[in-house]
PQR file of N, CA, C, O and H, with PARSE charges and radii, in Angstrom:
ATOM      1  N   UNK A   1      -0.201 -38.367  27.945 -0.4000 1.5000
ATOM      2  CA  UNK A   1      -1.050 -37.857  26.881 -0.0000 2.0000
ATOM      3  C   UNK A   1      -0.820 -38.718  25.646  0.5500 1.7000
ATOM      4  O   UNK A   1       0.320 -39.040  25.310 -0.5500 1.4000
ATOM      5  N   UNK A   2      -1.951 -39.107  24.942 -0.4000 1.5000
ATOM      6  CA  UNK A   2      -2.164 -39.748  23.685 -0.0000 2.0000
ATOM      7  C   UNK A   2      -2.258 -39.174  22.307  0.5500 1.7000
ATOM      8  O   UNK A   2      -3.330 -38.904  21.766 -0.5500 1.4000
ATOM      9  H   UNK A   2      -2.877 -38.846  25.215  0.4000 1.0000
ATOM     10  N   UNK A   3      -1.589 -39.076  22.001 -0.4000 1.5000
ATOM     11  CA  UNK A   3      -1.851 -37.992  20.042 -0.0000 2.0000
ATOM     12  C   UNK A   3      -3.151 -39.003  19.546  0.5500 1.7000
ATOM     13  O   UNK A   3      -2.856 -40.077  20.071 -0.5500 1.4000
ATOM     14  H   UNK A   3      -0.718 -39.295  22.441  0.4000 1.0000
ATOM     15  N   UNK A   4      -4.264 -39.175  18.902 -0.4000 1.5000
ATOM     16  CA  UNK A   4      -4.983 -39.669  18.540 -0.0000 2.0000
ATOM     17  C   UNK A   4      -4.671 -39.718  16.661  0.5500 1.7000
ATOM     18  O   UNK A   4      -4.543 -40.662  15.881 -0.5500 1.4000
ATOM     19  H   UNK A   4      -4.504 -38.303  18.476  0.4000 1.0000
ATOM     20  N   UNK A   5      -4.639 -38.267  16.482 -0.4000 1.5000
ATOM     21  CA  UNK A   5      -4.334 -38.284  15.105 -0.0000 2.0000
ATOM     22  C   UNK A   5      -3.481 -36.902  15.019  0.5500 1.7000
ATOM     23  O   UNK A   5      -4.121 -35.971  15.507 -0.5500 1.4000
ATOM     24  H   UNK A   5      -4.743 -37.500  17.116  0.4000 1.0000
ATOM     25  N   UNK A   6      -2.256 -36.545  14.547 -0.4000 1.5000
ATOM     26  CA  UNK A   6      -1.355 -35.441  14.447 -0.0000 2.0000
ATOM     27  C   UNK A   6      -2.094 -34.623  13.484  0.5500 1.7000
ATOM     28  O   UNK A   6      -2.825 -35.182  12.666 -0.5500 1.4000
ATOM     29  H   UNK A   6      -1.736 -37.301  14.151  0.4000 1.0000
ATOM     30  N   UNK A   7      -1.968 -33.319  13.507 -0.4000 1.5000
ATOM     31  CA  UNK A   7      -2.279 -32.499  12.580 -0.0000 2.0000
ATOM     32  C   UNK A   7      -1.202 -31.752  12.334  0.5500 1.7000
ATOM     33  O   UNK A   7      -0.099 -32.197  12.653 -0.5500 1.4000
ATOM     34  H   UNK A   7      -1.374 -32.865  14.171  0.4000 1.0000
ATOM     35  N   UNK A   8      -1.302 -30.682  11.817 -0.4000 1.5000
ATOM     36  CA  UNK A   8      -0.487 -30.004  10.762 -0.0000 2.0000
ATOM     37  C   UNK A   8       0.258 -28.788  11.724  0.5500 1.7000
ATOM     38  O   UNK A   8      -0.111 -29.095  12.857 -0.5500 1.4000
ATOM     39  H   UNK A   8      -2.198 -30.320  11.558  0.4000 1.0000
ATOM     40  N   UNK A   9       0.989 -27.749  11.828 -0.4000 1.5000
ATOM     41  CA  UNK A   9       0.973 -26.566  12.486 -0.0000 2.0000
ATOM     42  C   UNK A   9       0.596 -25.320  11.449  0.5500 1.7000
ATOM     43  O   UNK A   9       1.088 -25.462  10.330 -0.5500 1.4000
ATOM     44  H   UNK A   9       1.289 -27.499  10.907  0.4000 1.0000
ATOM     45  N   UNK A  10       0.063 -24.518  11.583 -0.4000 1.5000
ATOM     46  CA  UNK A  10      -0.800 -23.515  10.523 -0.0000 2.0000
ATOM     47  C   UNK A  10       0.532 -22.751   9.933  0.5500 1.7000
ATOM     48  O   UNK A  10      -0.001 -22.351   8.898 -0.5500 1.4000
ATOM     49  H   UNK A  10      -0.337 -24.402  12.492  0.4000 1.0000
ATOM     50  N   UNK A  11       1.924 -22.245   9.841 -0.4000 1.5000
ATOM     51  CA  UNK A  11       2.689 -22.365   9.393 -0.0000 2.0000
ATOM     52  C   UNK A  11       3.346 -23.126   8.380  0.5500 1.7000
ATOM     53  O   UNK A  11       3.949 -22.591   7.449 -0.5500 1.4000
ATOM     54  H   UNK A  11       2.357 -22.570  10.682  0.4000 1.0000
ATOM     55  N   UNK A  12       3.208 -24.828   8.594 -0.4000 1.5000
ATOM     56  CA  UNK A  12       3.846 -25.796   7.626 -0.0000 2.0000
ATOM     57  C   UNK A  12       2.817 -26.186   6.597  0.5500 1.7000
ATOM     58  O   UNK A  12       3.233 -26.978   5.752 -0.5500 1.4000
ATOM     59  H   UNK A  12       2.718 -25.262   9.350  0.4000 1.0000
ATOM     60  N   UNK A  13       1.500 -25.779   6.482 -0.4000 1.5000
ATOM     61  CA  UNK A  13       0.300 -25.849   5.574 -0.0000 2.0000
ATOM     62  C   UNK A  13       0.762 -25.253   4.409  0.5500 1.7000
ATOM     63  O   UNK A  13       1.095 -24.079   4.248 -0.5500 1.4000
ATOM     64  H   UNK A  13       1.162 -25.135   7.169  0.4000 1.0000
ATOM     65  N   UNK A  14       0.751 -26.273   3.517 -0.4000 1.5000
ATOM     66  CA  UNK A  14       0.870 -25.772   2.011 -0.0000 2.0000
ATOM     67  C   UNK A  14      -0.352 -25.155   1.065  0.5500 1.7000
ATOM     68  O   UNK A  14      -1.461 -25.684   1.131 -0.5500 1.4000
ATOM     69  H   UNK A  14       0.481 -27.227   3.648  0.4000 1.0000
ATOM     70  N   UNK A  15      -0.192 -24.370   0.455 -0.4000 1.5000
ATOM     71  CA  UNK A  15      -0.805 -23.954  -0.705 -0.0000 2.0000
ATOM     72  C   UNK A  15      -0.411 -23.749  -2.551  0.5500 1.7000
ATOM     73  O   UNK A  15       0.722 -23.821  -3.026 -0.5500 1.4000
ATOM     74  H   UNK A  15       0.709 -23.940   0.401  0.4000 1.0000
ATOM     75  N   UNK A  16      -1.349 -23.557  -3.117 -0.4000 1.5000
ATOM     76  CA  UNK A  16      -1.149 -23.614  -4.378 -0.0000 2.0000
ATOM     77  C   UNK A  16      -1.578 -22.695  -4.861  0.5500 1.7000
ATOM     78  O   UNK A  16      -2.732 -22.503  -4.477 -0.5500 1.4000
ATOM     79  H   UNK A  16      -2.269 -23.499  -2.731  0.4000 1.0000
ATOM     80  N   UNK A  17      -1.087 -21.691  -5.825 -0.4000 1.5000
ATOM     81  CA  UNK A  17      -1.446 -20.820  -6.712 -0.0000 2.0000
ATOM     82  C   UNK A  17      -1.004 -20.712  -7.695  0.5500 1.7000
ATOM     83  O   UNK A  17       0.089 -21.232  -7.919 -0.5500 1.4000
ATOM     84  H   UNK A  17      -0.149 -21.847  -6.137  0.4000 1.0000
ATOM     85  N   UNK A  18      -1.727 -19.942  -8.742 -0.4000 1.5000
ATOM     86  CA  UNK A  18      -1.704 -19.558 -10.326 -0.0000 2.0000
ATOM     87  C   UNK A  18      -1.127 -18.223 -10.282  0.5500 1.7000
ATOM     88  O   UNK A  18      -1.960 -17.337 -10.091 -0.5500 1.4000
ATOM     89  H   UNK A  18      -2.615 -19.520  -8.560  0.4000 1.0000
ATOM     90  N   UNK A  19      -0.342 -17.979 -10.365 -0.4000 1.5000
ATOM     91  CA  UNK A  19      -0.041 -16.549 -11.273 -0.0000 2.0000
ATOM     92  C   UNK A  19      -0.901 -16.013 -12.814  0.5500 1.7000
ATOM     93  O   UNK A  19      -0.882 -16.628 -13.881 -0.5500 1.4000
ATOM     94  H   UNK A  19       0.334 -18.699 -10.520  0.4000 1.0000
ATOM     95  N   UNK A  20      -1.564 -14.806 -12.550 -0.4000 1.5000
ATOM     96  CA  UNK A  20      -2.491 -14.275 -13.427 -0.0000 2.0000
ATOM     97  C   UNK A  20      -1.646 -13.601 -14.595  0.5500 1.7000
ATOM     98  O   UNK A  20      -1.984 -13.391 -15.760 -0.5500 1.4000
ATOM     99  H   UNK A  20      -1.580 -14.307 -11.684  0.4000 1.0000
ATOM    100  N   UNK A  21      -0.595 -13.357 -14.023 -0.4000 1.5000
ATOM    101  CA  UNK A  21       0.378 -12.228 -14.817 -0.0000 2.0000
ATOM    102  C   UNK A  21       1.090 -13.373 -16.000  0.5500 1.7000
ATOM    103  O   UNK A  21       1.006 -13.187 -17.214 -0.5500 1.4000
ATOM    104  H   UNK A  21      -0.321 -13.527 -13.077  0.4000 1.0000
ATOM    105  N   UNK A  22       1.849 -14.668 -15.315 -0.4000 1.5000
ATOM    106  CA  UNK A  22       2.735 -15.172 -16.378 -0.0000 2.0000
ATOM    107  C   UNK A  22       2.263 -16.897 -16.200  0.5500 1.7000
ATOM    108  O   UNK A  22       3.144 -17.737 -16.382 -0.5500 1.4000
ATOM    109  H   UNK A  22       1.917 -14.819 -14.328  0.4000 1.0000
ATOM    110  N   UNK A  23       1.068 -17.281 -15.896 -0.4000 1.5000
ATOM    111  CA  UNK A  23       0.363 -18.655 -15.387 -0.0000 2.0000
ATOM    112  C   UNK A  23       1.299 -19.565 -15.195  0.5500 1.7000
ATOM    113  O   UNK A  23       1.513 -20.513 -15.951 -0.5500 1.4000
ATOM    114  H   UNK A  23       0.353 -16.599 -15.748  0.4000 1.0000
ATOM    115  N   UNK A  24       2.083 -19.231 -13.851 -0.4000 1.5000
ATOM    116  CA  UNK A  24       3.286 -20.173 -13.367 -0.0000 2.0000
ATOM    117  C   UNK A  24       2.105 -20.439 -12.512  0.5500 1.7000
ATOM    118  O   UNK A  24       1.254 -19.646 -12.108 -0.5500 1.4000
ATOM    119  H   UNK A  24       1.910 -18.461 -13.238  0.4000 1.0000
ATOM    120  N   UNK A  25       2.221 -21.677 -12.324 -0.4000 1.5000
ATOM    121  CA  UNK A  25       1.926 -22.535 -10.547 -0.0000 2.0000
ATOM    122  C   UNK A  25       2.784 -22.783  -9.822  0.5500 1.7000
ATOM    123  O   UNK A  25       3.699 -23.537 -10.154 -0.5500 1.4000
ATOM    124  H   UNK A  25       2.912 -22.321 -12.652  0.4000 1.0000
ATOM    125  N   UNK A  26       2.743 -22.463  -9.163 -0.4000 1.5000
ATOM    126  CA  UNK A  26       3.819 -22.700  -7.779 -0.0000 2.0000
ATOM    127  C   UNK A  26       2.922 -23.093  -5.929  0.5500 1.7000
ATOM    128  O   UNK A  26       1.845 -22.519  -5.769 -0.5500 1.4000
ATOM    129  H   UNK A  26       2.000 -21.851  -8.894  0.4000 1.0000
ATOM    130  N   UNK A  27       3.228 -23.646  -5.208 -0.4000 1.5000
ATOM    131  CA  UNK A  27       3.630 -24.070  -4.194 -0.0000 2.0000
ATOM    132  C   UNK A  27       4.195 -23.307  -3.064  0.5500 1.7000
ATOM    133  O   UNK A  27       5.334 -22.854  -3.176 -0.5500 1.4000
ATOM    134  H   UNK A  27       4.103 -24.112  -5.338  0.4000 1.0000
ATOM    135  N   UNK A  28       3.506 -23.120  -1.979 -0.4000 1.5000
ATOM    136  CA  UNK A  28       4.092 -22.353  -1.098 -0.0000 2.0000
ATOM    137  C   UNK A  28       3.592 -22.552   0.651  0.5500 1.7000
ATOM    138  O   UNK A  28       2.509 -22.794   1.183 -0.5500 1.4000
ATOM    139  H   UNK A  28       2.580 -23.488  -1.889  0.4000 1.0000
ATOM    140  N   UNK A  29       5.090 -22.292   1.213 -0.4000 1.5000
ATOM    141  CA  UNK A  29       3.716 -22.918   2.815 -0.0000 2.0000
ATOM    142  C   UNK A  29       3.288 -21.488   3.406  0.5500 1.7000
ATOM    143  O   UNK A  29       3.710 -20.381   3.074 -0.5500 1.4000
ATOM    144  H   UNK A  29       5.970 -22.095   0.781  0.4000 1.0000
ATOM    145  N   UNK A  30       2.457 -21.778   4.248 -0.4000 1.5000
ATOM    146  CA  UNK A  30       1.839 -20.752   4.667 -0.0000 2.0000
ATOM    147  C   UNK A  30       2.171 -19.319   5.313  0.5500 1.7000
ATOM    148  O   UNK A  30       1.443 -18.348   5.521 -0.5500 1.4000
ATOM    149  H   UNK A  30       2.114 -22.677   4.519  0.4000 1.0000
ATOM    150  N   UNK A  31       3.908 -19.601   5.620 -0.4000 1.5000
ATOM    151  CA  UNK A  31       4.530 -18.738   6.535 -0.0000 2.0000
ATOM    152  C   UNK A  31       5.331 -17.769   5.917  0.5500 1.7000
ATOM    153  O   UNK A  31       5.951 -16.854   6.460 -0.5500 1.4000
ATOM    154  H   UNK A  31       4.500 -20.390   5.451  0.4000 1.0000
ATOM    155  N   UNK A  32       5.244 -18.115   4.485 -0.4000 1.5000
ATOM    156  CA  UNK A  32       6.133 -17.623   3.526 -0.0000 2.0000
ATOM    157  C   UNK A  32       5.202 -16.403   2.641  0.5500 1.7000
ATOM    158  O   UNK A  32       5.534 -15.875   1.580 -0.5500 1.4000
ATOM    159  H   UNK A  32       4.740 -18.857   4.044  0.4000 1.0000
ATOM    160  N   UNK A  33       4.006 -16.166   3.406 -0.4000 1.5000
ATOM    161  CA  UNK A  33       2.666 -15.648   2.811 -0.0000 2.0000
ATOM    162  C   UNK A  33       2.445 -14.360   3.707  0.5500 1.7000
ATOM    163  O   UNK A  33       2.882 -14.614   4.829 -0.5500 1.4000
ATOM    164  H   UNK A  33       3.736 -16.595   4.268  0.4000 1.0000
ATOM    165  N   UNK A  34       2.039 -13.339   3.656 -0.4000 1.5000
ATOM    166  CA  UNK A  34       1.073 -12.110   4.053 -0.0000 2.0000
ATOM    167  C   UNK A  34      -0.075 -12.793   4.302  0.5500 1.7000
ATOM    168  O   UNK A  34      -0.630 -13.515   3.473 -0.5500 1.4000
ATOM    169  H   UNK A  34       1.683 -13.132   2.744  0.4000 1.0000
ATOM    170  N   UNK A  35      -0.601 -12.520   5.838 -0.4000 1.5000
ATOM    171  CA  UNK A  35      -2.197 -12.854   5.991 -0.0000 2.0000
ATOM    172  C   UNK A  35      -2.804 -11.743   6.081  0.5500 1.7000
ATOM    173  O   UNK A  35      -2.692 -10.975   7.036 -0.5500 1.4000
ATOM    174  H   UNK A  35      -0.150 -11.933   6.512  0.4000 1.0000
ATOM    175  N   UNK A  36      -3.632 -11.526   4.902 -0.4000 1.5000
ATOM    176  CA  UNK A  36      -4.476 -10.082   4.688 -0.0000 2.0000
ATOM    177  C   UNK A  36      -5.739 -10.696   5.570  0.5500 1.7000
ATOM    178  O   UNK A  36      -6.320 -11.776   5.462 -0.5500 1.4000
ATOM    179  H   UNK A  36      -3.723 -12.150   4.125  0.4000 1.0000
ATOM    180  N   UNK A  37      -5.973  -9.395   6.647 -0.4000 1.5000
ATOM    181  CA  UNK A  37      -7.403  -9.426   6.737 -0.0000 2.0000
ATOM    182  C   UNK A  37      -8.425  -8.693   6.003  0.5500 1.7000
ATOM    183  O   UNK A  37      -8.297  -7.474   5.880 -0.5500 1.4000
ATOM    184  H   UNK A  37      -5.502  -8.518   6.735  0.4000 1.0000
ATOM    185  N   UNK A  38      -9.225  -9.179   5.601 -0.4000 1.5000
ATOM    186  CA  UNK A  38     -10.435  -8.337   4.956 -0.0000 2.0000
ATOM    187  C   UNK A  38     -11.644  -8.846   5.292  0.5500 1.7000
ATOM    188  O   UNK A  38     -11.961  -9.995   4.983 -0.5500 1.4000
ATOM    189  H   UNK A  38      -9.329 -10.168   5.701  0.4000 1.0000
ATOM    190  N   UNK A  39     -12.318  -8.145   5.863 -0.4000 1.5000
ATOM    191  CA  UNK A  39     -14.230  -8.585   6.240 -0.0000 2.0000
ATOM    192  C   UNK A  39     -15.016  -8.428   4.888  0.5500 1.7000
ATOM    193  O   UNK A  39     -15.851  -9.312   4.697 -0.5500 1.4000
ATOM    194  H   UNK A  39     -12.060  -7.212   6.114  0.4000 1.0000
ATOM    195  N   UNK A  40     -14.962  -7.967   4.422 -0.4000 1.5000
ATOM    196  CA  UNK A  40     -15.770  -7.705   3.395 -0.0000 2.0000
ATOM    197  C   UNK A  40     -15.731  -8.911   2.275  0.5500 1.7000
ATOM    198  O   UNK A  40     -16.705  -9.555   1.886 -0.5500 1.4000
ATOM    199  H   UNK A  40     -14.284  -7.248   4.577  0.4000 1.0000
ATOM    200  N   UNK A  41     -14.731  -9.017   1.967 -0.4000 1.5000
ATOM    201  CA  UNK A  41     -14.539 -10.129   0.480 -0.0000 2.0000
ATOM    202  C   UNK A  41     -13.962 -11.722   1.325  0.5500 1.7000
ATOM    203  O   UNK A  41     -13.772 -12.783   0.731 -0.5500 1.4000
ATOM    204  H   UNK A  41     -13.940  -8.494   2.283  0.4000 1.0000
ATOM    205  N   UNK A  42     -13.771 -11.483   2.853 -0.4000 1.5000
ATOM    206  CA  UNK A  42     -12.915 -12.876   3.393 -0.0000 2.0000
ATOM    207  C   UNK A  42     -11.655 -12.463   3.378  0.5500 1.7000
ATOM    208  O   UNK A  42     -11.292 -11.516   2.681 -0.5500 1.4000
ATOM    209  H   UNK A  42     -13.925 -10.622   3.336  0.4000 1.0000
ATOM    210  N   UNK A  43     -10.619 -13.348   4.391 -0.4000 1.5000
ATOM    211  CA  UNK A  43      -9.559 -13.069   4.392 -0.0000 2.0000
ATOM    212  C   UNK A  43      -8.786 -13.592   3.715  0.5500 1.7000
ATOM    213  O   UNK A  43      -9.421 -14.402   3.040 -0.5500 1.4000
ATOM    214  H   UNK A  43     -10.914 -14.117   4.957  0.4000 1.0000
ATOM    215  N   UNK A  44      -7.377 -13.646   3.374 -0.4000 1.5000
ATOM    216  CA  UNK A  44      -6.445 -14.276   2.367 -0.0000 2.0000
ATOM    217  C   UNK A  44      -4.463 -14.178   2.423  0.5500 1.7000
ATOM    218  O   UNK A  44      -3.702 -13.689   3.259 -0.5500 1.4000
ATOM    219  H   UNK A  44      -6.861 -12.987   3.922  0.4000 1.0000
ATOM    220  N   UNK A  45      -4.279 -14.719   1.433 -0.4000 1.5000
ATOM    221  CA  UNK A  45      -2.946 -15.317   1.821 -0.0000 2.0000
ATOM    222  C   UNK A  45      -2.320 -14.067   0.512  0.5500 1.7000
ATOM    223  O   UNK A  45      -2.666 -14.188  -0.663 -0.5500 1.4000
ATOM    224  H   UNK A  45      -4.897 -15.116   0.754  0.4000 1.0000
ATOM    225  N   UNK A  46      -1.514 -13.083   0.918 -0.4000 1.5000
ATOM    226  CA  UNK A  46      -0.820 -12.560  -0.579 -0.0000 2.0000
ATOM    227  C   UNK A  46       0.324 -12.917  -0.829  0.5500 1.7000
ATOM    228  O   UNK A  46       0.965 -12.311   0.030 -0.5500 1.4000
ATOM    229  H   UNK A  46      -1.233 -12.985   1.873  0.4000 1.0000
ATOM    230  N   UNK A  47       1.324 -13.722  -1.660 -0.4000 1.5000
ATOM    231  CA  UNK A  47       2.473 -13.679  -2.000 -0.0000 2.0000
ATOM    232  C   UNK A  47       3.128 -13.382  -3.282  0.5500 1.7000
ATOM    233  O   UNK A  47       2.420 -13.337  -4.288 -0.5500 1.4000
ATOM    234  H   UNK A  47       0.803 -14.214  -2.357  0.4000 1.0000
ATOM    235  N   UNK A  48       4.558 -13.145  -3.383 -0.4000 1.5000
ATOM    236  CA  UNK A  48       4.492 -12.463  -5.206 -0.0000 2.0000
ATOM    237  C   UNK A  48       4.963 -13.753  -5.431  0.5500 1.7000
ATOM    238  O   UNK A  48       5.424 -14.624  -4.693 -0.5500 1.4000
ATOM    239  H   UNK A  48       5.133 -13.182  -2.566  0.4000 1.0000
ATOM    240  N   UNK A  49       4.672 -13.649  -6.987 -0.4000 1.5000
ATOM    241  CA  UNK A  49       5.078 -14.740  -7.853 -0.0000 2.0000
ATOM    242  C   UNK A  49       6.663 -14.722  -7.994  0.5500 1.7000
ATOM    243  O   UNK A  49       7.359 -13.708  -8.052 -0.5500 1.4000
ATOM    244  H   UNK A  49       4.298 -12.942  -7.587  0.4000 1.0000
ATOM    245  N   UNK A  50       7.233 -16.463  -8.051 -0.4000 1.5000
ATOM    246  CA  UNK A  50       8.329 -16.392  -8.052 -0.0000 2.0000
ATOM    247  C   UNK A  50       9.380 -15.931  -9.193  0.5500 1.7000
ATOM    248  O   UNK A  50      10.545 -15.544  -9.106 -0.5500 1.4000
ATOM    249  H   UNK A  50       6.668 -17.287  -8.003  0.4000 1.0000
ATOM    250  N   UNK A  51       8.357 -16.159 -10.505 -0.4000 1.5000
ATOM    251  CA  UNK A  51       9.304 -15.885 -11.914 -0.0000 2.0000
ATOM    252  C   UNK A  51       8.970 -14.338 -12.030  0.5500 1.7000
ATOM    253  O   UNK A  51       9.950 -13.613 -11.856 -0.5500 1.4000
ATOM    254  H   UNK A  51       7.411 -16.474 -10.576  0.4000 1.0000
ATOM    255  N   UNK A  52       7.707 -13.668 -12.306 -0.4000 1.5000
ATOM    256  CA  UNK A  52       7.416 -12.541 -12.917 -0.0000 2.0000
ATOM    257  C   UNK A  52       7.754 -11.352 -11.499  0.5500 1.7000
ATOM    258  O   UNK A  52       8.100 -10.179 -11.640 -0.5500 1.4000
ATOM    259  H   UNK A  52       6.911 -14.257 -12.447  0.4000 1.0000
ATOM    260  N   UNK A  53       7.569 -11.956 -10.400 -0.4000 1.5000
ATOM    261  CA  UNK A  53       6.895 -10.837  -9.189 -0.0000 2.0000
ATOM    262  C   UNK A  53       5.722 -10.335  -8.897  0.5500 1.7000
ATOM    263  O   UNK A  53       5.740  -9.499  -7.994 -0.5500 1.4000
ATOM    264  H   UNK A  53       7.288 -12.909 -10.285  0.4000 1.0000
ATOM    265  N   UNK A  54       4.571 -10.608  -9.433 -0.4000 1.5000
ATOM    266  CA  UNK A  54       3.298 -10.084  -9.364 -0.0000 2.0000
ATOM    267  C   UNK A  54       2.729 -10.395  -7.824  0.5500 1.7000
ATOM    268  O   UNK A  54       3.272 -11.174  -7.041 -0.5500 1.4000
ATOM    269  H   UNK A  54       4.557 -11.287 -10.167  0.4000 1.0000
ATOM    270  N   UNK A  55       1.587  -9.663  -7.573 -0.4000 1.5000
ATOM    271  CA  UNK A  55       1.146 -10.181  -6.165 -0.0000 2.0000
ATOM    272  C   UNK A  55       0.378 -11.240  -7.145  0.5500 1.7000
ATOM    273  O   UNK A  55       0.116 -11.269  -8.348 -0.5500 1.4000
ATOM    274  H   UNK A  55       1.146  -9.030  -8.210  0.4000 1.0000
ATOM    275  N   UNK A  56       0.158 -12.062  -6.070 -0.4000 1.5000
ATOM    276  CA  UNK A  56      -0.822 -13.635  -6.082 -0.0000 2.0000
ATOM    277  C   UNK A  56      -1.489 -13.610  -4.658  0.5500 1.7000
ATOM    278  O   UNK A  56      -0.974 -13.281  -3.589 -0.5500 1.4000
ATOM    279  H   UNK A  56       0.371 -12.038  -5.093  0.4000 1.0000
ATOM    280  N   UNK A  57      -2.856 -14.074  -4.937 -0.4000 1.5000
ATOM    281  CA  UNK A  57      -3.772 -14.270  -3.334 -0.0000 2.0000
ATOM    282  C   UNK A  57      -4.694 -15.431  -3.443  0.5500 1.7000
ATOM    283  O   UNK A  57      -5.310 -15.861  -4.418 -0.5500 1.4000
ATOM    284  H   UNK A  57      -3.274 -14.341  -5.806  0.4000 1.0000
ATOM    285  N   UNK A  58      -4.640 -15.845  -2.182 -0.4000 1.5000
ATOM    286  CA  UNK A  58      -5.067 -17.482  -2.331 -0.0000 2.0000
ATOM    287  C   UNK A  58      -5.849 -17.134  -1.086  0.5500 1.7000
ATOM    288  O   UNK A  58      -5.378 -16.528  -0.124 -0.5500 1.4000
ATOM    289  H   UNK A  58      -4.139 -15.496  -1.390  0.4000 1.0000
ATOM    290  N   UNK A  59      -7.439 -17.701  -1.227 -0.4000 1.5000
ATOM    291  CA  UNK A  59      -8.118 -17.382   0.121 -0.0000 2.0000
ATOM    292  C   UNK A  59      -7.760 -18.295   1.566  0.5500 1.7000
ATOM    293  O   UNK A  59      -7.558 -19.507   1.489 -0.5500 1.4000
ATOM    294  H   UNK A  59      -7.822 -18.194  -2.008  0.4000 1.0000
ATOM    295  N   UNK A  60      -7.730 -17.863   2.332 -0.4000 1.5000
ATOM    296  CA  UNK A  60      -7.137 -18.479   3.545 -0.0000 2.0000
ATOM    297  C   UNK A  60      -8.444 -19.087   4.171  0.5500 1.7000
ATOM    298  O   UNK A  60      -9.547 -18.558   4.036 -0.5500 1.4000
ATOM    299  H   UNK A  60      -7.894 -16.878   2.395  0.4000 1.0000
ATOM    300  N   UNK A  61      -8.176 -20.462   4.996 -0.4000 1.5000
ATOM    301  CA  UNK A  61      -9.428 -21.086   4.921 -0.0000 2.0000
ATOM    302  C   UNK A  61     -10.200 -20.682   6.055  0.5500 1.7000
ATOM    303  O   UNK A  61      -9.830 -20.022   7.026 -0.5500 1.4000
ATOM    304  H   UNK A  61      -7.280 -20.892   5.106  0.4000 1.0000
ATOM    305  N   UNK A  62     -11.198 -21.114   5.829 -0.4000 1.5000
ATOM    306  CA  UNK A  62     -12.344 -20.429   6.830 -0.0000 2.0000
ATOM    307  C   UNK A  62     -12.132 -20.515   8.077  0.5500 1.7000
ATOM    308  O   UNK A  62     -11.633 -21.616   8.309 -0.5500 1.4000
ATOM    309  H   UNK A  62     -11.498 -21.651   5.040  0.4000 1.0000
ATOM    310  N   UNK A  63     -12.293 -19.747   9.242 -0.4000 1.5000
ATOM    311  CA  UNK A  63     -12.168 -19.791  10.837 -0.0000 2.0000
ATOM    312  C   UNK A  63     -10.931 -20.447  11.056  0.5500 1.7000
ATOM    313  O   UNK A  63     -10.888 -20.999  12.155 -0.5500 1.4000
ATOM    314  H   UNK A  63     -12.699 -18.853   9.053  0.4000 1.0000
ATOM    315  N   UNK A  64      -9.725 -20.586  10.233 -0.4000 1.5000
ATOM    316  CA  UNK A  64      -8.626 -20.494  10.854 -0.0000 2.0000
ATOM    317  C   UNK A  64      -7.688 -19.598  10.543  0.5500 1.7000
ATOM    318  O   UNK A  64      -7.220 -19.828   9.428 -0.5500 1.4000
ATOM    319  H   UNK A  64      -9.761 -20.138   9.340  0.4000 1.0000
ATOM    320  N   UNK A  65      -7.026 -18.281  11.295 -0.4000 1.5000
ATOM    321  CA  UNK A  65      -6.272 -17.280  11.551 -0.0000 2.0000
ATOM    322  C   UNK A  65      -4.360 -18.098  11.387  0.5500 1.7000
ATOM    323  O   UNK A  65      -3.922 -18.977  12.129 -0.5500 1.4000
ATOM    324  H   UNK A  65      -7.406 -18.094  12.201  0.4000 1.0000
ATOM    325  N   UNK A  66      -3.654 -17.485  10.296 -0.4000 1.5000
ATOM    326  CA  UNK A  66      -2.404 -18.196  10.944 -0.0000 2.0000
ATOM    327  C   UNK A  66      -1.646 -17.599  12.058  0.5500 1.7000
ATOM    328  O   UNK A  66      -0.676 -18.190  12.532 -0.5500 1.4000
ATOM    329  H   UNK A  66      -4.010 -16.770   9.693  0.4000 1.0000
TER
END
């Protein structure tokens, strides 16, 4: 078997978010996240912020489930 081009594993996928509560940005991979399902609004990633604790949600990308 030939790898053509490697991809990522849906676990080691990074993301980025804003905290609304104390506007820290922070960095986070995907495994370290709550995968909310929701039909209605799309599904998403919840994690708390690292300085204040607030929830933070970052939409999880389209047609892929982690």
């Amino acid at each position: 078997m030939k790898i053509i081009k490697q991809g990522k594993l849906p676990e080691t996928r990074t993301h980025q978010c804003t905290c609304r509560e104390c506007a820290t940005v922070f960095e986070f991979e995907q495994r370290e996240a709550k995968f909310v399902l929701d039909q209605r609004d799309g599904d998403f990633l919840q994690i708390n912020c690292p300085v204040c604790g607030a929830q933070c949600a970052k939409a999880a990308s389209k047609g892929k489930t982690p």
